[in-house]
C-alpha positions as protocol buffer text, in pm:
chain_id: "A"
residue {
  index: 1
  type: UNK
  ca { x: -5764 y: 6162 z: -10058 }
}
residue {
  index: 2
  type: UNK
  ca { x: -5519 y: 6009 z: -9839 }
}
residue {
  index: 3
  type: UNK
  ca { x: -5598 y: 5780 z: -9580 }
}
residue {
  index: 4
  type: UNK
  ca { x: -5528 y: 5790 z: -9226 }
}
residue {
  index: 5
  type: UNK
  ca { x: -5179 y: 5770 z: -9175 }
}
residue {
  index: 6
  type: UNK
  ca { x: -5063 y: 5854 z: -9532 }
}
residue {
  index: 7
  type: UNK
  ca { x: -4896 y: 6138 z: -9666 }
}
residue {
  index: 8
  type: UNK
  ca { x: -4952 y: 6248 z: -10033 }
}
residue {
  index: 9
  type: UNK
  ca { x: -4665 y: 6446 z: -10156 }
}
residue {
  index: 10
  type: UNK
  ca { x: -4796 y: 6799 z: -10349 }
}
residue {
  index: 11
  type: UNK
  ca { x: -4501 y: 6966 z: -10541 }
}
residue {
  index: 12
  type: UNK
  ca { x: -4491 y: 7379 z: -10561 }
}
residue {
  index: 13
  type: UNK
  ca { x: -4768 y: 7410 z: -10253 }
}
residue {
  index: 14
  type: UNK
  ca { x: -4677 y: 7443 z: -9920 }
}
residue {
  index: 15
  type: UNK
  ca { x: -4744 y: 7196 z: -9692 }
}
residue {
  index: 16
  type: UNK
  ca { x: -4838 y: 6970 z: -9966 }
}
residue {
  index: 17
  type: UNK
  ca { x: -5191 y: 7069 z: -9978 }
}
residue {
  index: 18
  type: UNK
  ca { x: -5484 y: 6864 z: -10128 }
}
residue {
  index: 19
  type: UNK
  ca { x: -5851 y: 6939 z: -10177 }
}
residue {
  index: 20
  type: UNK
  ca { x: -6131 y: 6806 z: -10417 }
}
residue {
  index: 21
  type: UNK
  ca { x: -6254 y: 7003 z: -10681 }
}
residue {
  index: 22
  type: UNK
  ca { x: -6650 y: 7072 z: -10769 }
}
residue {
  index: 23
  type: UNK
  ca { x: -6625 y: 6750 z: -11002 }
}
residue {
  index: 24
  type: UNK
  ca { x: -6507 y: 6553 z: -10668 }
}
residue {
  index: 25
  type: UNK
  ca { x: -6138 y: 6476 z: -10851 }
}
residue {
  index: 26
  type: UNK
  ca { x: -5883 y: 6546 z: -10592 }
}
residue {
  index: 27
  type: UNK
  ca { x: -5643 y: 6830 z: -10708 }
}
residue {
  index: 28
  type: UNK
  ca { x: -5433 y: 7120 z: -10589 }
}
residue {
  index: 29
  type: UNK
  ca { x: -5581 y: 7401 z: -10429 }
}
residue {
  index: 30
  type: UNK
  ca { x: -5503 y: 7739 z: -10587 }
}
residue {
  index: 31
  type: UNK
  ca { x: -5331 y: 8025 z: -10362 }
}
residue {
  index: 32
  type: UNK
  ca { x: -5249 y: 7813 z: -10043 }
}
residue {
  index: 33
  type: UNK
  ca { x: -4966 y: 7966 z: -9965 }
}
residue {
  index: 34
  type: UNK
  ca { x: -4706 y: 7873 z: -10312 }
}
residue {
  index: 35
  type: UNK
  ca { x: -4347 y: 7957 z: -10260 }
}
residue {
  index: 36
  type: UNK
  ca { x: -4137 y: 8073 z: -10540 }
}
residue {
  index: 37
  type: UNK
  ca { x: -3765 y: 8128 z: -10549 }
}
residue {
  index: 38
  type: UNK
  ca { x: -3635 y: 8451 z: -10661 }
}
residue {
  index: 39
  type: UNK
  ca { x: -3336 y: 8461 z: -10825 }
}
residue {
  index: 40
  type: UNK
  ca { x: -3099 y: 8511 z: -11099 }
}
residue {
  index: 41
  type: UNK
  ca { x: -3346 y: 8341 z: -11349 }
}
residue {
  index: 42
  type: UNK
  ca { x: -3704 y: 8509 z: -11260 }
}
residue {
  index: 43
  type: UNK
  ca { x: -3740 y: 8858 z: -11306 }
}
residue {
  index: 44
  type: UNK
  ca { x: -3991 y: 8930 z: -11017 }
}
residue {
  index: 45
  type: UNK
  ca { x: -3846 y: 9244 z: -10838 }
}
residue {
  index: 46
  type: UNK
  ca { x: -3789 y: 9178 z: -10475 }
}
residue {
  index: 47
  type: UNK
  ca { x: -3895 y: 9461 z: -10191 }
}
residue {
  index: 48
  type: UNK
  ca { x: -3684 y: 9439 z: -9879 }
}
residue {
  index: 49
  type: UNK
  ca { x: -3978 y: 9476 z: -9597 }
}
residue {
  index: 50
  type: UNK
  ca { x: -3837 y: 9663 z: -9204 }
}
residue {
  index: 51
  type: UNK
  ca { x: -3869 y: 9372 z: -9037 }
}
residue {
  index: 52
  type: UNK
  ca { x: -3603 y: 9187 z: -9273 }
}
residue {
  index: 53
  type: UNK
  ca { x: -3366 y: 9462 z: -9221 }
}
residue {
  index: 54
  type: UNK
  ca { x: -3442 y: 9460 z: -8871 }
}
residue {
  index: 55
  type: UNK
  ca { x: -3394 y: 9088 z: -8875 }
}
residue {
  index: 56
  type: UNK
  ca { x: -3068 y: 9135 z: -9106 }
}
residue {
  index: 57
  type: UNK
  ca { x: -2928 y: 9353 z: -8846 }
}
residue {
  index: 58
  type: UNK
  ca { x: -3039 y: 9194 z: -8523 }
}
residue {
  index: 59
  type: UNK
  ca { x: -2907 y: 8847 z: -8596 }
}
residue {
  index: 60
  type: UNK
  ca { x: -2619 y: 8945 z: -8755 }
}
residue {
  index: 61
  type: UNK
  ca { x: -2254 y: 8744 z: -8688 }
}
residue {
  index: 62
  type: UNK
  ca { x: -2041 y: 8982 z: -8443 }
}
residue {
  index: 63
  type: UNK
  ca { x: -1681 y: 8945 z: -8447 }
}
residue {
  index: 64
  type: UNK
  ca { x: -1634 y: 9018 z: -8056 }
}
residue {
  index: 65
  type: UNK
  ca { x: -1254 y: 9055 z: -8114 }
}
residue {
  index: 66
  type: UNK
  ca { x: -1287 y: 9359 z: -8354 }
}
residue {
  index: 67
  type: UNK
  ca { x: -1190 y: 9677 z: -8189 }
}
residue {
  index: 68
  type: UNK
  ca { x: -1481 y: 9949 z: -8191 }
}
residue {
  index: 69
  type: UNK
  ca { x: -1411 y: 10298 z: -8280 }
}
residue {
  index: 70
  type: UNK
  ca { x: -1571 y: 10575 z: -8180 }
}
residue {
  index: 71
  type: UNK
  ca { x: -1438 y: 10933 z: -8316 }
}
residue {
  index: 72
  type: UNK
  ca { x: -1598 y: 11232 z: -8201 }
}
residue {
  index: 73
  type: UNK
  ca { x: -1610 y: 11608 z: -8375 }
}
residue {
  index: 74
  type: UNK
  ca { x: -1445 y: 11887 z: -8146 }
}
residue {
  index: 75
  type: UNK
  ca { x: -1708 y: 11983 z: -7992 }
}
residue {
  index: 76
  type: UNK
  ca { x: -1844 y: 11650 z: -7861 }
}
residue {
  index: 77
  type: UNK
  ca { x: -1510 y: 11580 z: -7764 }
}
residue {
  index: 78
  type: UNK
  ca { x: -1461 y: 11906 z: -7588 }
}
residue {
  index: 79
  type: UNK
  ca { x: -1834 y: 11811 z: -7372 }
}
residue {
  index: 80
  type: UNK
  ca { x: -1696 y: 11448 z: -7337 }
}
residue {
  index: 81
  type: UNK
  ca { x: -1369 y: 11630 z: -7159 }
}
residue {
  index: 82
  type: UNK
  ca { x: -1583 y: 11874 z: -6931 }
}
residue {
  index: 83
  type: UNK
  ca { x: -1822 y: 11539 z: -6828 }
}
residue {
  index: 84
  type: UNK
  ca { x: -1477 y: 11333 z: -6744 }
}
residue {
  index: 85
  type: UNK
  ca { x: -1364 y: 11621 z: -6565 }
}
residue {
  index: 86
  type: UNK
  ca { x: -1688 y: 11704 z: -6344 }
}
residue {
  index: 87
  type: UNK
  ca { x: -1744 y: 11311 z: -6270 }
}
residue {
  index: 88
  type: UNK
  ca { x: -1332 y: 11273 z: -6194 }
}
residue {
  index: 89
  type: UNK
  ca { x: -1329 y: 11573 z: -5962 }
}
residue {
  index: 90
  type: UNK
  ca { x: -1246 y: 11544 z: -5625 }
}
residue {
  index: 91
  type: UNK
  ca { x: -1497 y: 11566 z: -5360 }
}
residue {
  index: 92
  type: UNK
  ca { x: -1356 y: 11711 z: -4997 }
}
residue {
  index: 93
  type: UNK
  ca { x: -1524 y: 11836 z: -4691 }
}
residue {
  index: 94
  type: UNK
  ca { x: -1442 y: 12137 z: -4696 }
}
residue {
  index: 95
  type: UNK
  ca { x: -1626 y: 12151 z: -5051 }
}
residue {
  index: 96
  type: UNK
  ca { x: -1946 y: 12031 z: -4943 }
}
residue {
  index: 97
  type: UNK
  ca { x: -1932 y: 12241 z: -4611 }
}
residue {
  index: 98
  type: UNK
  ca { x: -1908 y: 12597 z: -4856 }
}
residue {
  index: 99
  type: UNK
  ca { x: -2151 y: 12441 z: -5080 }
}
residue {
  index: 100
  type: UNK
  ca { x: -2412 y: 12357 z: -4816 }
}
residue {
  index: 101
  type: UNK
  ca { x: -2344 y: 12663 z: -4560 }
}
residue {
  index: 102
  type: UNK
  ca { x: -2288 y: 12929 z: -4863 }
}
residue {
  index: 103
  type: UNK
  ca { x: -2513 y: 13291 z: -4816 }
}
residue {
  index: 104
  type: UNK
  ca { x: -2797 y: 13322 z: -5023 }
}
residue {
  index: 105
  type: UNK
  ca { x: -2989 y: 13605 z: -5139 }
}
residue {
  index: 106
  type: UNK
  ca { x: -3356 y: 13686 z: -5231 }
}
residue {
  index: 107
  type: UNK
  ca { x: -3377 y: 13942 z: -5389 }
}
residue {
  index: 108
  type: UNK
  ca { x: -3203 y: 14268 z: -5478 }
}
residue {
  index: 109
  type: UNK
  ca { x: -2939 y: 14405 z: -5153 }
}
């Protein structure tokens, strides 16, 4: 056991953790959180998990200077068209006057 103020050092366990055994001889503790590298030379598979894609994705390096395309089918561009025009159209008085004082029926005549 280390003393106050010491550190012992425990290779492959994270966080270098100690405990004592039933005999009372100090040794690692089993699953406490072991790290192992995956790589070229293991042949553990490896699951990609949401949140690392989400991660992946959310911290990913932009380039801020990259042009964005968008390119829309024919149909979204022909909406896109009819929204510019509506929003772009010119707005007089006399418009608003016909609009607001125009005859309305109930009913059949």
């Amino acid at each position: 056991m280390a003393n106050l103020g010491e550190v012992n050092q425990v290779g492959g366990v994270f966080g270098g953790v100690e405990g004592v055994n039933a005999g009372g001889t100090i040794g690692q503790v089993e699953n406490a959180g072991t790290i192992r590298q995956v790589g070229s030379s293991s042949n553990l598979p490896t699951k990609t998990g949401f949140w690392n894609k989400f991660k992946g994705f959310w911290l990913q390096e932009i380039d801020w200077n990259k042009e964005i395309r968008v390119e829309l089918t024919p149909s979204e561009q022909k909406i896109e068209d009819e929204i510019n025009e509506f929003l772009h159209q010119e707005i007089t008085w006399e418009k608003v006057h016909d609009f607001l004082f125009q005859e309305i029926s109930f009913g059949k005549k």
